[in-house]
TORPA-225021 format. One record per residue (C-alpha): residue in three letters; x negated, y negated, z negated. Coordinates in pm, whole numbers, plus 50000, padded with zeros to 5 digits. Each point is the difference from the previous one (the first is absolute). Layout:
N
ALAXYZ;...
//
This chain:
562
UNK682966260610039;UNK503624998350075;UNK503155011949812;UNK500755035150140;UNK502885021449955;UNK499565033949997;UNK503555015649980;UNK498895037850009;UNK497074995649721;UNK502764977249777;UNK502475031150081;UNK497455024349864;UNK498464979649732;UNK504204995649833;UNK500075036750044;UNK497085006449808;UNK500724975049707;UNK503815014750005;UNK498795033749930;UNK497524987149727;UNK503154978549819;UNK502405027850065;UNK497575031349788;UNK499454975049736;UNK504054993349968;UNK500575035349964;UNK497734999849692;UNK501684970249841;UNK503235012050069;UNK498705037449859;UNK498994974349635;UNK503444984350018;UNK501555029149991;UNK497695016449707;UNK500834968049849;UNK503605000350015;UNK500045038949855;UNK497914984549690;UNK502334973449922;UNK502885018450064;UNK498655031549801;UNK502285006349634;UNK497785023349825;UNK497284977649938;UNK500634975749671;UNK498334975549783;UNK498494964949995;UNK497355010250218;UNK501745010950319;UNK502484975349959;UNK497624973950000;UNK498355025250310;UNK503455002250152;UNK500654961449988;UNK497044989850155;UNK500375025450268;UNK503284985050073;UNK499164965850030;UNK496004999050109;UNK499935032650195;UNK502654999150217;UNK499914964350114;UNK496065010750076;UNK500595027950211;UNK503204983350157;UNK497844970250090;UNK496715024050122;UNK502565017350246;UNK501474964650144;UNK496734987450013;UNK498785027150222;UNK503195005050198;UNK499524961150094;UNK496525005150092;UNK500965026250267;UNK503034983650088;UNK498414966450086;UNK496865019650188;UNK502525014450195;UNK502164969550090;UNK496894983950159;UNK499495016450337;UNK504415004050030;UNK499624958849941;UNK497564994250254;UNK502095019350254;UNK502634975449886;UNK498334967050021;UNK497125007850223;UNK500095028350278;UNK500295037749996;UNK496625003050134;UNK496644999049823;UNK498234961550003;UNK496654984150020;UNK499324959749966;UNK496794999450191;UNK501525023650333;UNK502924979949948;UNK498164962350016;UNK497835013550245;UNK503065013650254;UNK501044958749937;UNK497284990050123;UNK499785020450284;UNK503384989850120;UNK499444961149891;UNK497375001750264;UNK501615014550294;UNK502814976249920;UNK497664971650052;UNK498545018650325;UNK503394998850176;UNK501124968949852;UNK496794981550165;UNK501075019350326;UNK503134983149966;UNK498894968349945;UNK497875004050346;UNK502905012150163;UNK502494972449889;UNK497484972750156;UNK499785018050343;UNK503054992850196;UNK499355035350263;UNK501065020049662;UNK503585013950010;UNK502694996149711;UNK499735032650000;UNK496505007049953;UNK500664980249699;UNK502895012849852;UNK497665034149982;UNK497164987149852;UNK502734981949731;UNK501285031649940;UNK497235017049939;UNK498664974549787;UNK503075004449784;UNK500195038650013;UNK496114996149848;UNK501204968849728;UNK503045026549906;UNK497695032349943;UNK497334973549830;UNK502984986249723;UNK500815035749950;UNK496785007749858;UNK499994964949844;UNK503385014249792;UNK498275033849944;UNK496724979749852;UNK502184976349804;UNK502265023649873;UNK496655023749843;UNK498424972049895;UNK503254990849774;UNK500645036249878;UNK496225000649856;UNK500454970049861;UNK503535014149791;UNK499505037949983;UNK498494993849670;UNK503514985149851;UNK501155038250111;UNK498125005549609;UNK501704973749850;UNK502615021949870;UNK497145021849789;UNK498424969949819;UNK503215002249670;UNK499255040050042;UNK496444998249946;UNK500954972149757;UNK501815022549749;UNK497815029850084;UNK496994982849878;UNK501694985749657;UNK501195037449922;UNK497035013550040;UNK498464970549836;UNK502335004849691;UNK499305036649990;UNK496524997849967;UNK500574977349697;UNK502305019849836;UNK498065030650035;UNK497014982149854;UNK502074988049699;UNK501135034649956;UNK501135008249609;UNK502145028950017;UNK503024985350129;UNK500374985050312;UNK501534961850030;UNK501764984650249;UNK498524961550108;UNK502194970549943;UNK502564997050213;UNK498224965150175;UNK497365026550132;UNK502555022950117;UNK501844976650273;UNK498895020550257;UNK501675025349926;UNK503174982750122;UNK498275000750366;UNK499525035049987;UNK503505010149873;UNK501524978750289;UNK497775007850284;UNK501035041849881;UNK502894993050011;UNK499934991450393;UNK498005029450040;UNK502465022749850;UNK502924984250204;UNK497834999350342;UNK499765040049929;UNK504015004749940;UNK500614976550300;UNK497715025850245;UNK501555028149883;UNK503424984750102;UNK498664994250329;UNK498735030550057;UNK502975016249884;UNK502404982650230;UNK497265011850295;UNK500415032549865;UNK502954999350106;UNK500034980950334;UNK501754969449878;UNK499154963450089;UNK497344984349823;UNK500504962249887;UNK497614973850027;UNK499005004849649;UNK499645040249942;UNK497614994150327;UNK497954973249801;UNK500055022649680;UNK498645028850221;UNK497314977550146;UNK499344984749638;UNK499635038049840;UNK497325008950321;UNK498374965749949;UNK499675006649605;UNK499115035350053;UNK497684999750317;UNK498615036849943;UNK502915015949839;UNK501395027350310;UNK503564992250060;UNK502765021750169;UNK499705001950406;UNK503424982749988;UNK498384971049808;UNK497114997050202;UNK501615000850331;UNK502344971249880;UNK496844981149905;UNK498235007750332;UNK502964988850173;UNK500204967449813;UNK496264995450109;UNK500475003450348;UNK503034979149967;UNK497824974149853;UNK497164999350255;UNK503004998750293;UNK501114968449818;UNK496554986349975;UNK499975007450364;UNK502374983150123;UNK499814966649795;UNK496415002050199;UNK501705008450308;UNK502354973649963;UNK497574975449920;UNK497775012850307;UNK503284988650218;UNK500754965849825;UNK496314990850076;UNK499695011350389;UNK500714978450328;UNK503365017850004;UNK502904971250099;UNK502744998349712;UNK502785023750200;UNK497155024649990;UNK498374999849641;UNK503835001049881;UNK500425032050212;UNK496695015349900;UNK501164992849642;UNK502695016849980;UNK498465030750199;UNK497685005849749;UNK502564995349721;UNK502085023950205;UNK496995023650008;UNK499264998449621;UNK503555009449943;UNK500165034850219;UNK496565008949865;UNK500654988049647;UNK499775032049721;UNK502015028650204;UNK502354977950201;UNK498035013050344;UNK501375037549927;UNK503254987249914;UNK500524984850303;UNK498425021950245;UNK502795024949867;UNK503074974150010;UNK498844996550339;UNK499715033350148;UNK503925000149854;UNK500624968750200;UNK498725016350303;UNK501805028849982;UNK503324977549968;UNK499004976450263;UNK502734971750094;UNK502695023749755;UNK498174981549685;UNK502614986149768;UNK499985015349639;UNK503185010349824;UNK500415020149763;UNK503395012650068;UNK499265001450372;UNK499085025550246;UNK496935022549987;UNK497734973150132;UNK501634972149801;UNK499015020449673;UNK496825007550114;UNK499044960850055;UNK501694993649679;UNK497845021949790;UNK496564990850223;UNK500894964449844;UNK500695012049696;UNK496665024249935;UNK497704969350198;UNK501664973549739;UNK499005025549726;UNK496425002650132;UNK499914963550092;UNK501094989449614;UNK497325020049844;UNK497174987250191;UNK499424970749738;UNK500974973150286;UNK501684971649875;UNK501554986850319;UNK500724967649835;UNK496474992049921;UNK498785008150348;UNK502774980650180;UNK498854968149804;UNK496325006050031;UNK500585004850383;UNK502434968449992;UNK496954977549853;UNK497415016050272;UNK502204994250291;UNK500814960149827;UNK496234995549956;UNK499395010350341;UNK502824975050154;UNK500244971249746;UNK497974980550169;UNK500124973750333;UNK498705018150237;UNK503045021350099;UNK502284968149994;UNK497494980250181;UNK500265026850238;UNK504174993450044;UNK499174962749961;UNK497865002750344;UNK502345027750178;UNK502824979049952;UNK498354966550105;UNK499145023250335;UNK503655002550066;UNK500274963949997;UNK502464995649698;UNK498814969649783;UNK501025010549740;UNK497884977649753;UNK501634965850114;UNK502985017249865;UNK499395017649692;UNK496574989849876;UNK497105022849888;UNK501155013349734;UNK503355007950164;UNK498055016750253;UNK497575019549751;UNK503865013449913;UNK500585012650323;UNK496645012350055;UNK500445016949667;UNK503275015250064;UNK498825013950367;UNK497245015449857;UNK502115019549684;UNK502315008450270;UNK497095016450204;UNK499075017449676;UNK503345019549937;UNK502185002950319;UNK500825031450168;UNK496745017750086;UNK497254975449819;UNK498305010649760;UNK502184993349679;UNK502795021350100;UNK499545024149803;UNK502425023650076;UNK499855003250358;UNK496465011950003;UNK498435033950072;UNK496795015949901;UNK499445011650365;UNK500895036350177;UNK497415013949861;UNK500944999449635;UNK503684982650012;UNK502604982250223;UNK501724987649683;UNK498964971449752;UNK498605010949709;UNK500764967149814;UNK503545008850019;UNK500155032149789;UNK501345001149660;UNK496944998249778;UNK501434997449714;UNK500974971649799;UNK502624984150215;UNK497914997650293;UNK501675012950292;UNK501265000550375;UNK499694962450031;UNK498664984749644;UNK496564993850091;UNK500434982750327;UNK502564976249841;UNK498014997949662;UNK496994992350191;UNK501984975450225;UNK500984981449708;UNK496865001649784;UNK497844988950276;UNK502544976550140;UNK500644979949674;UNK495914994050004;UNK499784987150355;UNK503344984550115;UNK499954964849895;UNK503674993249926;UNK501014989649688;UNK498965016849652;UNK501095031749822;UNK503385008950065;UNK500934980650246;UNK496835015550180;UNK501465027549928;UNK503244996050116;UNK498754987050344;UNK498055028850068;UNK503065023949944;UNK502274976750196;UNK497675000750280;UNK499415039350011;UNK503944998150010;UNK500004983050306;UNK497515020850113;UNK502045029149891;UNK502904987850200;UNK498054991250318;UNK498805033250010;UNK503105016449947;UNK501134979450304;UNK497425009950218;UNK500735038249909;UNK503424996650087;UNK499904981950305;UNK497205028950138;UNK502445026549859;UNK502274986250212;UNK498114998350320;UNK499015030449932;UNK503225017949985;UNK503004979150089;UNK502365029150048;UNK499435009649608;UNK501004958249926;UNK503344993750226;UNK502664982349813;UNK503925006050134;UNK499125019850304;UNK497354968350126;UNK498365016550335;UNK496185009050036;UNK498674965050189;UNK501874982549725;UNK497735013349658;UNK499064966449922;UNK503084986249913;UNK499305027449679;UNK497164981549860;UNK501774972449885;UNK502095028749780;UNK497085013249870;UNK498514966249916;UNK503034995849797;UNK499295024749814;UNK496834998049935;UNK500524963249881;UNK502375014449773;UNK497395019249833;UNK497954973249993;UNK502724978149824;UNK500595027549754;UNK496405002249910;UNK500174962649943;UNK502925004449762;UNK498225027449811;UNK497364977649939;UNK497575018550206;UNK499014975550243;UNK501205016950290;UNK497515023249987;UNK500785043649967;UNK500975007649679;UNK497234999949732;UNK497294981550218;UNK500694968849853;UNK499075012749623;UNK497165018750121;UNK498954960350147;UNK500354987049699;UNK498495025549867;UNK496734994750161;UNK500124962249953;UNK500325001649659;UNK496925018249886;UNK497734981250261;UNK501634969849768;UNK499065023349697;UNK496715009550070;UNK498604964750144;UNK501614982149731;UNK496514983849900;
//
């Protein structure tokens, strides 16, 4: 028989032992408090209760200190078991044998079509395209097969560590065990007056003081926390670990509504993450071409986002507000009626957006590495390789392989980030039926705004795929060529602003059939811009993009270091 995972029974089975560990805490905390009223109690004089009062003090306590961490740890690591399998394995209940035996099922229908296959490939009458179906199909199969194959491997290697989730208890029960021990000896070696052991058989007592110690700062840290959501303010990192540690420690202890619908919320936030690292991982391994996984990517990331804690509400009511301003939207907050009205639908969605526990940062780079894994490979320049040996440019007599791996390289980044792909963050929208705005360029908080993640991205991602040069002058090429790209655009815009309205562009009374003679005017100035930028050391790029570039680029350097 299998290993099976049954996640309601292991729910109900922590419940049951929490309730158990939590009575018989009350009792030992009921003793420690008897026993600090004896020791602190001035009446009572004499040899005797001195010698009564010191042991107290230094056997007592630590034993009822070290009883209540004891059980406290029990609970505490019977109820981290099923919230780590939901972590490392799925969020669904397991079973080795159903899991083997859905393998097998699939192994053998793989074989069943690939032996078709094999027929069909040796008959000439069979179309490419008959083919290319039965392929895919095989592959759909192989991909639903591996999944299982993680699920199975993944169950298999949480049975084997689960047990290390009791590591933690083995010093406990350690110290527990000599007190009692040392107890029972005293007690039978009873005279009269009580005495202490040496002070070699009393190193445990160190343990306990220290690991009390944590306790009693884990319970000043929640009620910090839940003070601050007491009163609506912004929870850190750390007061929500301390309010997860305090329900972990204290599994059966009923905590506020506010408290619990934090935790809740951090749940569900938790299984949406689990969700899509398996969604992601779903899109990395289908028959998807590059161009596509890279969009599905950063769908789902864009997905996780708007659902992500209580982001969805927040935007369905920024949105109803952009609606209702239409083409108007441009938030000021000296400005007309409407101007306010955008400025302070920013303002409340930035509010909502920096609360959510999001830390834009740390999705940007996790995205940047699924998109790189996705295209760091030679498929997609292979691809350019072959498109542009079908135009008939030999390239390869001229520059060599590698110099053409370059340019393969560089057309395929390019693909990644221009105007409309994928990467370009800011210009895209949800869809009209939640938003015709990006959501990636909101303020969430942080610094991350307007354009920071589609030129952070840009440069994290581009400094781990663009082969030219190392650190910062890879840096320094990538701004220098979103410059240029800055400065072709603004081009373009001005020579369709133009066309578009001559009248508004005439120079020195110039007639109507003559606007062209304008653009060259325009180009000036847009060149000066573009000099200026230069001079400011930002690459000829807006102001700001170029740090939010380099930016990007240096934490991908950061975090692949290794």
């Amino acid at each position: 028989m299998g290993i099976k995972m049954d996640l309601s029974a292991s729910n109900t089975q922590a419940s049951s032992v929490s309730s158990a560990s939590q009575s018989r805490v009350a009792s030992y905390e009921s003793a420690l408090t008897a026993i600090y009223g004896f020791i602190s109690e001035q009446e009572l004089k004499g040899r005797a209760y001195g010698s009564a009062r010191t042991y107290a003090k230094e056997m007592f306590v630590p034993l009822f200190q070290v009883a209540i961490l004891y059980e406290e740890g029990v609970a505490e690591s019977i109820n981290n078991l099923p919230s780590r399998y939901i972590t490392e394995v799925d969020v669904e209940s397991l079973d080795q044998d159903i899991l083997q035996s859905q393998i097998d099922a699939y192994d053998q229908v793989i074989a069943a079509q690939q032996a078709v296959l094999d027929v069909a490939n040796k008959q000439k009458g069979v179309s490419a395209t008959t083919k290319e179906s039965i392929q895919s199909s095989i592959d759909a199969i192989q991909s639903k097969r591996d999944e299982l194959r993680q699920k199975l491997d993944n169950l298999i290697a949480f049975d084997a560590s689960s047990p290390s989730i009791f590591d933690s208890m083995d010093s406990l029960k350690f110290a527990l065990s000599q007190a009692l021990a040392l107890m029972t000896d005293n007690f039978a070696s009873f005279n009269g007056t009580f005495k202490l052991p040496s002070a070699g058989k009393m190193k445990w007592v160190n343990k306990v003081n220290k690991e009390f110690k944590k306790r009693d700062e884990l319970n000043k840290s929640y009620l910090k926390a839940l003070k601050k959501l007491e009163k609506g303010e912004k929870l850190s990192e750390k007061d929500i670990k301390a309010l997860q540690a305090y329900a972990e420690r204290y599994p059966n202890k009923e905590l506020p509504k506010i408290v619990e619908g934090k935790l809740n919320l951090e749940t569900t936030n938790l299984v949406k993450t689990h969700n899509l690292k398996k969604k992601v991982e779903e899109i990395k391994k289908s028959n998807l071409s590059e161009g596509k996984k890279t969009e599905a990517i950063v769908k789902a990331y864009e997905d996780y986002l708007y659902n992500f804690s209580n982001n969805k509400d927040a935007f369905l009511k920024y949105n109803e507000i952009r609606k209702e301003i239409g083409k108007e939207w441009d938030p000021k907050k000296n400005g007309t009626s409407k101007q306010k009205k955008a400025f302070y639908a920013e303002k409340n969605l930035k509010k909502s957006l920096s609360k959510s526990g999001i830390d834009m940062k740390q999705v940007l780079q996790d995205l940047g590495d699924d998109v790189l894994e996705v295209n760091k490979n030679d498929k997609a320049n292979t691809r350019w390789k072959e498109l542009l040996k079908s135009k008939n440019l030999n390239y390869l007599d001229l520059i060599g392989e590698a110099g053409a791996y370059e340019v393969a390289s560089h057309l395929n980044f390019y693909n990644m980030v221009q105007t409309g792909k994928p990467l370009d963050l800011k210009s895209r929208v949800l869809g009209t039926d939640r938003a015709e705005y990006s959501i990636w360029a909101r303020d969430w908080g942080g610094g991350v705004k307007a354009d920071y993640a589609g030129n952070y991205l840009y440069g994290y991602v581009g400094n781990g795929y663009v082969p030219v040069g190392k650190g910062q002058n890879r840096a320094n090429y990538l701004k220098t060529a979103a410059g240029a790209a800055q400065l072709q655009s603004d081009l373009k815009n001005s020579y369709n602003d133009i066309k578009k309205d001559p009248e508004s562009y005439r120079v020195m009374g110039i007639p109507y059939s003559e606007w062209l003679t304008t653009f060259p005017n325009k180009v000036g100035l847009e060149l000066i811009d573009y000099e200026m930028s230069l001079y400011r050391g930002e690459f000829g790029d807006n102001s700001g993009d170029a740090k939010m570039i380099q930016d990007g680029a240096e934490d991908y350097a950061k975090r692949h270091s290794d």
